[in-house]
Backbone as CSV, one residue per row, in Angstrom:
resi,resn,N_x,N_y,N_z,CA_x,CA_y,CA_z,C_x,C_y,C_z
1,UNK,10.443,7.750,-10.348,9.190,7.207,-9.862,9.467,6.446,-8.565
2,UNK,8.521,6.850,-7.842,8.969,6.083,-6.170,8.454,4.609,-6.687
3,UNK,9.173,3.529,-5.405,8.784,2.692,-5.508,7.576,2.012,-4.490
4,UNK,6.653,1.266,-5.076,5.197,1.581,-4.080,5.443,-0.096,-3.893
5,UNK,4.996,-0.602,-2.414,4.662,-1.978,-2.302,3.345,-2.114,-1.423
6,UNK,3.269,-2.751,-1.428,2.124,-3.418,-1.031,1.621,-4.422,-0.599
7,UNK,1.588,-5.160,0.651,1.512,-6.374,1.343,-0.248,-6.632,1.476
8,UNK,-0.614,-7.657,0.833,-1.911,-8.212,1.056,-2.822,-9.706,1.298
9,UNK,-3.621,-9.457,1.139,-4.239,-10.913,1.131,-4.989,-11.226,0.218
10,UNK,-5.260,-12.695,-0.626,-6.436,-12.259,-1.332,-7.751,-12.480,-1.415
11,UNK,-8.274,-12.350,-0.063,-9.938,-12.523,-0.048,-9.929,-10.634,1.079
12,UNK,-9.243,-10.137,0.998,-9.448,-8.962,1.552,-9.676,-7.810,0.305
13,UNK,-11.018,-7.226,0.959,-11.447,-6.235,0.016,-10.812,-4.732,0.537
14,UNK,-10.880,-4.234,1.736,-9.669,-3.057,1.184,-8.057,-3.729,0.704
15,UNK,-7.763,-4.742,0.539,-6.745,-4.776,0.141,-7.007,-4.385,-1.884
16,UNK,-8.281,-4.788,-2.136,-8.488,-4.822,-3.375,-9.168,-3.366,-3.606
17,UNK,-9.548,-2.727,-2.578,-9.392,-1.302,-2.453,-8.533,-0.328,-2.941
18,UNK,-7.526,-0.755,-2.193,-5.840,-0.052,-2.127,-6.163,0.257,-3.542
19,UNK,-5.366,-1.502,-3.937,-5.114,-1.637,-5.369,-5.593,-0.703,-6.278
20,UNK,-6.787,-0.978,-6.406,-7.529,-0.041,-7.208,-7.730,1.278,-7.368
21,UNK,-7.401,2.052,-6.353,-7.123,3.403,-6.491,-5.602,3.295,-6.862
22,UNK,-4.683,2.705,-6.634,-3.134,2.919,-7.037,-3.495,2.908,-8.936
23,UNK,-4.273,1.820,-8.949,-3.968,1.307,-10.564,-4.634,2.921,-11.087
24,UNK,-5.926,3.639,-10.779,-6.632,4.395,-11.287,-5.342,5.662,-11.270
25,UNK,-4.726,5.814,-10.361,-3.565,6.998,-10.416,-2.561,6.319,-11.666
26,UNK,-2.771,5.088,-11.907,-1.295,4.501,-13.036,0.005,4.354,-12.734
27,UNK,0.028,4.016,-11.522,1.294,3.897,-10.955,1.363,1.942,-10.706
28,UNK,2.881,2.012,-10.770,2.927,0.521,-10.707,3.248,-0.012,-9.179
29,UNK,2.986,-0.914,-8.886,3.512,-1.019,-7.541,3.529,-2.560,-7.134
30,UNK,4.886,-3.111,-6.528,4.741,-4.858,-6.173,3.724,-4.863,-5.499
31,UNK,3.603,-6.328,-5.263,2.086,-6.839,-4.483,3.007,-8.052,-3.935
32,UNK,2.645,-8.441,-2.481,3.456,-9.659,-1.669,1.898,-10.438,-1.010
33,UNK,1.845,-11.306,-1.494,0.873,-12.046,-0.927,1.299,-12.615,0.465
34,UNK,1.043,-11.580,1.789,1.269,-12.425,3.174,1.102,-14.118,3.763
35,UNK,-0.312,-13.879,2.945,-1.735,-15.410,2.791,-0.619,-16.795,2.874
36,UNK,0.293,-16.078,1.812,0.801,-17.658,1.297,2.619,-17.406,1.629
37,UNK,3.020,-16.420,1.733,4.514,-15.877,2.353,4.796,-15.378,3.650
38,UNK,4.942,-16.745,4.647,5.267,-15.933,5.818,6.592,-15.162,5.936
39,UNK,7.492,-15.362,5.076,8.358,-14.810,5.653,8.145,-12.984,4.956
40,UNK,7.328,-12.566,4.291,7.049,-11.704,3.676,5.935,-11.480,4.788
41,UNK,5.209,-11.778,5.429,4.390,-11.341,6.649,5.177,-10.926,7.707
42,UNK,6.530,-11.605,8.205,7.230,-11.319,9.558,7.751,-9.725,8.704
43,UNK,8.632,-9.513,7.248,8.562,-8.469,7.272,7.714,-7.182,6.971
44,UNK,6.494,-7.657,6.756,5.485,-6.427,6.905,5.509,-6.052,8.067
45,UNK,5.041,-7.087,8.711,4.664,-6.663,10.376,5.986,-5.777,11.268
46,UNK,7.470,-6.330,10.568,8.688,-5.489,11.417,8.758,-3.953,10.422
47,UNK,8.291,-4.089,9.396,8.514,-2.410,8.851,7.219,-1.801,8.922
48,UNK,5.852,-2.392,9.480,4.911,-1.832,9.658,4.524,-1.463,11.327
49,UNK,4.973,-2.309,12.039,4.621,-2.766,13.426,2.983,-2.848,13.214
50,UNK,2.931,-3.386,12.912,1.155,-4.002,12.779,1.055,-5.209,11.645
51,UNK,-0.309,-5.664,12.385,-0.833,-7.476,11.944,-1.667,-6.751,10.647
52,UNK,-2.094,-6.135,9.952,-3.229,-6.238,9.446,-2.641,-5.561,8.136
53,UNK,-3.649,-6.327,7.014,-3.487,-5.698,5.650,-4.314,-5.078,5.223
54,UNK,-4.701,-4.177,4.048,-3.210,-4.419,3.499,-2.079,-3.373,4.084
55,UNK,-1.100,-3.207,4.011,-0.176,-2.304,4.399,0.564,-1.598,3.292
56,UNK,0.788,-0.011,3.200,1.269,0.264,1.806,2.698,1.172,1.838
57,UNK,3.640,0.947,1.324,4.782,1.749,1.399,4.863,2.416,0.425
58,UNK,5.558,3.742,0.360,5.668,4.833,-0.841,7.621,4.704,-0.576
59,UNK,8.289,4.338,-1.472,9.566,4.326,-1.036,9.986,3.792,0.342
60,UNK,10.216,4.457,0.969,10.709,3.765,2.300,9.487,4.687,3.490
61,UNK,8.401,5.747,2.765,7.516,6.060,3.993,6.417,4.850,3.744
62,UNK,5.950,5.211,5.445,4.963,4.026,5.430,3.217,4.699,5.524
63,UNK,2.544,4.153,4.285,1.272,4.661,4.367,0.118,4.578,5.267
64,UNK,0.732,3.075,5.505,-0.860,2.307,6.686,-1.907,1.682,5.552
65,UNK,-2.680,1.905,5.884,-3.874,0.807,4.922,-4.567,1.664,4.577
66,UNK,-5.431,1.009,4.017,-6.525,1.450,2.974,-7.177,2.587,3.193
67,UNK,-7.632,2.767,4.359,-7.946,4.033,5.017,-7.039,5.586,4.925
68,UNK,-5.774,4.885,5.439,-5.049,5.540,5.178,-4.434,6.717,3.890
69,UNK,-4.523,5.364,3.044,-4.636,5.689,1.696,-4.948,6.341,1.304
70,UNK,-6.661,6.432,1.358,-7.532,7.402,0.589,-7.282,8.619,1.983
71,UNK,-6.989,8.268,2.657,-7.069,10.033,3.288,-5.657,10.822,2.801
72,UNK,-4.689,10.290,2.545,-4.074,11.137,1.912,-4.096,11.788,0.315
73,UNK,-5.617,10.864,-0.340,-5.803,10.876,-1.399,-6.973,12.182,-1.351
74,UNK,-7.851,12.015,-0.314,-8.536,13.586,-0.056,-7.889,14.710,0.452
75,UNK,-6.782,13.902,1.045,-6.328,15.586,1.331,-5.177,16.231,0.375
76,UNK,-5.132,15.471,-0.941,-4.502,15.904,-1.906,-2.782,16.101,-1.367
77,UNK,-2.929,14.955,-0.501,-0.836,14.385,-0.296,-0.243,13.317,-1.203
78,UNK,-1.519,12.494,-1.460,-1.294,11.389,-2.386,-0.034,11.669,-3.817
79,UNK,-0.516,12.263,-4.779,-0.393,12.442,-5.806,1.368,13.161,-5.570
80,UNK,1.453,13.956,-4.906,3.278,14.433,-4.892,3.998,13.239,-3.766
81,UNK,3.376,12.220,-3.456,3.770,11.233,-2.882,4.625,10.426,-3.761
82,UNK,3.281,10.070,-4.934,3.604,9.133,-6.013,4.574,9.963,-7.053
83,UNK,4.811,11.458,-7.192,5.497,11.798,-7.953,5.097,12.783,-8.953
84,UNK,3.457,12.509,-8.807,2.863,13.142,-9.835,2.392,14.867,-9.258
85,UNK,2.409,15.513,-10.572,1.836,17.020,-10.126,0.063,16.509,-9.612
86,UNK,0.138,17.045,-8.724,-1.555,17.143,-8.327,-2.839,17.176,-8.955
């Protein structure tokens, strides 16, 4: 099972976006609250090169945000991402 993370905030709603489609696939994945961990913000921002959350990693690829997310979730990349048959 890859390992999924996830850098967020918590008054951000695609961050509570993300989430929620990860949980609906059943996959587990850390959560780093930026809000309150800067030093967990300097490294989002150096393995993301971008300010903004949430930000999502699949192992060591990098997803992008929420948007992101679900477009690999329509275009049916998601699911052999996470491991699972389609």
């Amino acid at each position: 099972m890859p390992r999924i993370e996830i850098y967020t905030t918590p008054q951000c709603p695609f961050c509570v976006q993300a989430k929620r489609l990860l949980a609906k696939k059943g996959v587990e994945f850390v959560e780093y609250n930026v809000a309150v961990d800067t030093a967990r913000r300097r490294e989002m921002e150096a393995r993301s090169q971008r300010r903004t959350v949430p930000q999502i990693f699949i192992d060591d690829f990098h997803v992008g945000g929420c948007d992101d997310l679900y477009e690999l979730e329509g275009d049916a990349k998601l699911d052999p991402l996470l491991g699972r048959a389609g």
